[in-house]
N, C-alpha and C positions, 0 to 999 in steps of 0.2 A: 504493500500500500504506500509506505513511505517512500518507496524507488517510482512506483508512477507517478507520485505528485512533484518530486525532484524530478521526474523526464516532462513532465507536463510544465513545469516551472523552465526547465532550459530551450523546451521548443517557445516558448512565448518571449523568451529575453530574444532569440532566435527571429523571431517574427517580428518583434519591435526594432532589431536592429536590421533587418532588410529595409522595412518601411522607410527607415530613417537614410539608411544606404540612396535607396530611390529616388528618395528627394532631394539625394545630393547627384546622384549621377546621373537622371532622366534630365533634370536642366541643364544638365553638364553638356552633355551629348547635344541635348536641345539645341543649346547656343552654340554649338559649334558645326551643324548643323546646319544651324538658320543663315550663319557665316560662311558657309560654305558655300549653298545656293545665294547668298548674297553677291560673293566671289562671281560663282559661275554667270550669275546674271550678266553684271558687271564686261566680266572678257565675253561674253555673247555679243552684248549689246555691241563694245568697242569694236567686236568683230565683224559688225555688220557697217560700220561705220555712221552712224543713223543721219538722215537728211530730213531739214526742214525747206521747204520750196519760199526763195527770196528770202533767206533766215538771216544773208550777212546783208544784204541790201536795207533794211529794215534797222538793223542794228549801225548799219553806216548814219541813218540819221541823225542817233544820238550824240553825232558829232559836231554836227551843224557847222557842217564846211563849204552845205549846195556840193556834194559830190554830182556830178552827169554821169548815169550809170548807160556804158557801154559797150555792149557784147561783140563788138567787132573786133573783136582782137587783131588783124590784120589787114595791113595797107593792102588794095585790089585796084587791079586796072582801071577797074568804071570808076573808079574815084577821082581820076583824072578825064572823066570824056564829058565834053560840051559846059564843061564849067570850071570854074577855078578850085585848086585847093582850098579850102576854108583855113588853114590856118596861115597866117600871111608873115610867118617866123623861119629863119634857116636851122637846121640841126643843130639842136634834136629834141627843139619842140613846135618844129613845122618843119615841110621840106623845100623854101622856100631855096630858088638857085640851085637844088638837085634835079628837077623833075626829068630833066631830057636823061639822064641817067637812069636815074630809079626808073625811067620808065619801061628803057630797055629790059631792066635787072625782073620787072613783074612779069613783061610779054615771054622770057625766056622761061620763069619755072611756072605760068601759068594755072595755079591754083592757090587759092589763097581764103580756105576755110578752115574750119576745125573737122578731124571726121566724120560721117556719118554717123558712128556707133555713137560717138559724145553728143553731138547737134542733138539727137532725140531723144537723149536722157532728158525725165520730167525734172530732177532733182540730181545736181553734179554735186560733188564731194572731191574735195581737191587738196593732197599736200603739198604746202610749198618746202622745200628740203635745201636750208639754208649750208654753208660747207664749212660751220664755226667749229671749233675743238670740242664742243659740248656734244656732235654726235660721235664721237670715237667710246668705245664700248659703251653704247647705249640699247643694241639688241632692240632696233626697230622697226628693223627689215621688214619684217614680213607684215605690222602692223602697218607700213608706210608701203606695199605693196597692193593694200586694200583698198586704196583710194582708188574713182572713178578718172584722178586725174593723178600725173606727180609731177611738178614743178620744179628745173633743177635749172642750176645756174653755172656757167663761164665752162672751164675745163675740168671740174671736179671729178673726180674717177670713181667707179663703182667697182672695178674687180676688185677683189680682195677684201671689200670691206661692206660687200653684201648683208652680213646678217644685221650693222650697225645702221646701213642706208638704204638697203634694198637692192631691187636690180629693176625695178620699172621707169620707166620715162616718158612720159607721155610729151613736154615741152622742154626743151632745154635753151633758156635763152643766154647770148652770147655778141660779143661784139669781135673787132679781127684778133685785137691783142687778146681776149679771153681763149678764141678757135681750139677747138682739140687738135693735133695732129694726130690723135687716136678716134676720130669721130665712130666708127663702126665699133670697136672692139666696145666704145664706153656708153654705147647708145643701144638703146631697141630698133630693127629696122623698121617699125613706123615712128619713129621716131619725130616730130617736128623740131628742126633747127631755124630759131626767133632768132634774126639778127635788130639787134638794138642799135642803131647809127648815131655817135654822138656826134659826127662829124663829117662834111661832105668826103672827106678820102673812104669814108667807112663802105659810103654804096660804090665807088669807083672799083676796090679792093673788089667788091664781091661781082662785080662786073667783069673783070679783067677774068677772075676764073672763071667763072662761066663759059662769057665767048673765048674763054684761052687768047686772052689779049698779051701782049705786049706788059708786063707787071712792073708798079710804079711801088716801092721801098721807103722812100721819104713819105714822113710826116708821119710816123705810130714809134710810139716810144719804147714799144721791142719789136722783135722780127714778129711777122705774121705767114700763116701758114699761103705757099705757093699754091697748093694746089686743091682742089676741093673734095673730101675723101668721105663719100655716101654720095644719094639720091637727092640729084638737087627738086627733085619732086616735093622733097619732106622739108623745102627751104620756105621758109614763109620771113617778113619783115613787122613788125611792131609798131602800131598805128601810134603816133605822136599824142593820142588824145591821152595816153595813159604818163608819158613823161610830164606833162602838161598840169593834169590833174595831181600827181602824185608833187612836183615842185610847188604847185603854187598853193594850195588849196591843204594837202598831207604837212607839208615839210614847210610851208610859208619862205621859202626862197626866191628870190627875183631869176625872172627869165632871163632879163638885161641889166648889166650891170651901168651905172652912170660914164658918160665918154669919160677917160681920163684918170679911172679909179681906182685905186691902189689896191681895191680889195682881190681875192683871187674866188675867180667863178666857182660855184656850186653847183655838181649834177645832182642825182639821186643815183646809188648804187641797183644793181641788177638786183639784188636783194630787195627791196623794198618797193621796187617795181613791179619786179614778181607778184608780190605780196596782195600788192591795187588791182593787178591784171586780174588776181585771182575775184577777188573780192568785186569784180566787175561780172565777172563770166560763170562763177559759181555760186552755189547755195551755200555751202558749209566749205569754210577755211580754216584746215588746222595748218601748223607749222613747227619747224625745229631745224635745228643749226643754229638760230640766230643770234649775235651778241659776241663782243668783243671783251679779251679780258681789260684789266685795266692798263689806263693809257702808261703809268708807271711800270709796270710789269713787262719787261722783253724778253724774257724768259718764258714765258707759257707762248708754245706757239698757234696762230690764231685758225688753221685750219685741222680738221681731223685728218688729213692727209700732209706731208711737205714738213716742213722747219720754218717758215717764215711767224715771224711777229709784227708785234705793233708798229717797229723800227718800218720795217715794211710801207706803213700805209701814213707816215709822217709826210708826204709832200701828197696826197692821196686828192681828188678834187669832190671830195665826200665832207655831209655835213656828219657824223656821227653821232654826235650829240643829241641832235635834232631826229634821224632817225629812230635811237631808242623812244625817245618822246612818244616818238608817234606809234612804234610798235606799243609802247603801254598804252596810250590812248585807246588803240586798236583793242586792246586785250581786255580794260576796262571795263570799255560796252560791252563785251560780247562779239565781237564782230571778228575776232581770231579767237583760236585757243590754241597753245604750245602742247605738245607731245609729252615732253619731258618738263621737268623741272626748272627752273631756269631765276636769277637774281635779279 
C-alpha cells in the first residue's frame, strides 16, 4: 500500500514536471519557429524582388525638384528629322555643334530602344551596381542577378568576382576613356553598351570605329580603345535629358560656368546618372557599390577590383560631396534602397 502511494506520488511530481517542461519548450520551439518562417518569408519575398508600378516616380516627388520623368533612354534618329534639337547646349547636356556627326554614328547602329522583353514588363525592377570597395565580399550575386534590369558602369569587371557582383548586365554605361578592351569577355551578348559623351571628341571617337575611319588620339586624357570589340547592334547613346536633369535639378550644379571663371567645371559621375536613368525608366531602384571612403584615407582603395584610391580622383571633374547628398536624399524618401549596408 505504502509503495503504490510512493509510485502514485512520483508519477505526479512526474507529471507536474512535464507540464512545466512544456511550457518552457513548446514557446521555445514556438519562437523559433515563428523566426524561422519569418526568415523564410523574408528571402522569399527578397527573392522575388517585389514591384510596385511608378513606386520610384511617386517617391521622386517628395523631393520637389519638378523632376520630367522620361523613358526615353536613348538618342534616335527621328529626333533629328524636320525639327530642331530641343536642347540648344553642346556636350553633354545638349548636342548642340555634334549633330552632322552623331548623326552618322545613329544611321550606322540603327536601333535605338530598350528590348522587347523589358519595353513590356508592366512593373521593371532595376539594380544599379555601383564598382565602390563596399561590394568586394559582399555575396550579392545572385540577389543582384534577380533584377529585371542590372545597371553597370565604365570598365568594371565581372569575372572572378561573380558571386560579390553577379554576372548579368542588362546596361552598361561608359564613355571612351571608361571602354573595356575586354567588352565580350565582361558583358552578356545582349548586352546594351550606353555611350555617355561628355565631349564632342567622345561621338567622333565612336564614329571613326565604326566606319573604321582614319583615328584621331588627341584630346582624352588616357589612351582609348582603337577598335570596337562586340555588336555594335547592342551600341545605343544617352539622351542629354538625363545629364541635364541629374546636374541641375539632382546635384544643383551650373550647366555654364560664368566667361572668365576660375572655378573648374562640374559633371555628374556615370554613377549617379545611372542612378536618374534608372529612377526615370523603372518602378523599383535598389543599388550598391556606392560611396567613397574618406577623403583622408589613401589607403582603403576605392574600387572592389584594382588598387587605386582617393589620390586617384583628387583633380576628378566630380562634385562628390554633393552626390552623396543626393544619394541620401534619394534614400530618405524612398525612392532608392541600398542592398547592403552602407554609412
Amino acid at each position: 500500500m505504502e509503495q503504490m502511494k510512493m509510485t502514485l506520488k512520483i508519477a505526479k511530481i512526474h507529471k507536474t514536471w512535464v507540464f512545466r517542461l512544456l511550457l518552457v519548450v513548446v514557446p521555445f520551439f514556438g519562437y523559433y519557429f515563428t523566426q524561422d518562417m519569418f526568415l523564410q518569408s523574408q528571402i522569399s519575398s527578397h527573392d522575388k524582388v517585389l514591384c510596385e508600378r511608378k513606386y520610384t516616380a511617386k517617391k521622386l516627388n517628395a523631393l520637389e525638384a519638378n523632376f520630367t520623368i522620361n523613358t526615353q533612354l536613348f538618342l534616335k534618329l527621328e529626333d533629328f528629322f524636320w525639327r530642331k534639337f530641343p536642347y540648344g547646349l553642346a556636350l553633354p547636356y545638349g548636342v548642340n555643334g555634334s549633330e552632322p556627326v552623331l548623326l552618322k554614328v545613329l544611321a550606322f547602329i540603327a536601333k535605338y530602344e530598350m528590348p522587347e522583353q523589358i519595353q513590356r514588363l508592366t512593373c521593371r525592377t532595376c539594380a544599379v551596381i555601383g564598382n565602390g570597395f563596399t561590394m568586394k565580399n559582399s555575396s550579392l550575386g545572385d540577389t543582384i542577378n534577380k533584377y529585371d534590369l542590372v545597371i553597370r558602369l565604365n570598365d568594371a569587371p565581372i569575372r572572378g568576382f561573380e558571386q560579390d557582383v553577379g554576372n548579368k548586365t542588362t546596361i552598361r554605361l561608359f564613355y571612351p576613356e571608361s571602354a573595356s578592351t575586354k567588352s565580350v569577355d565582361e558583358n552578356n551578348p545582349d548586352t546594351l553598351m550606353v555611350l555617355v559623351p561628355f565631349k564632342r571628341i567622345d561621338i567622333s571617337w565612336l564614329k571613326e570605329l565604326l566606319y573604321d575611319e582614319k583615328r584621331v588620339t588627341k584630346g582624352f586624357w588616357k589612351p582609348v580603345p582603337q577598335v570596337w570589340v562586340g555588336n555594335v547592334g547592342q551600341i545605343r547613346i544617352l539622351h542629354p535629358h538625363y545629364l541635364i536633369e541629374t546636374a541641375v535639378k539632382l546635384l544643383k550644379i551650373p550647366l555654364k560656368l560664368p566667361p572668365k571663371s576660375k572655378q573648374k567645371p562640374v559633371h555628374p559621375t556615370t554613377g549617379i546618372l545611372a542612378v536618374l536613368m534608372a529612377l526615370n525608366y523603372c518602378d523599383v531602384v535598389h543599388i550598391a557599390g556606392f560611396g567613397y571612403p574618406k577623403t583622408a584615407d589613401h589607403k582603403v582603395p576605392i574600387h572592389y577590383y584594382g588598387s587605386n584610391t582617393m589620390k586617384s580622383m583628387k583633380d576628378s571633374f566630380h562634385d562628390l560631396t554633393k552626390e552623396a547628398l543626393a544619394l541620401r536624399k534619394l534614400e530618405e524618401v524612398g525612392a532608392i534602397q541600398y542592398l547592403h549596408p552602407h554609412s
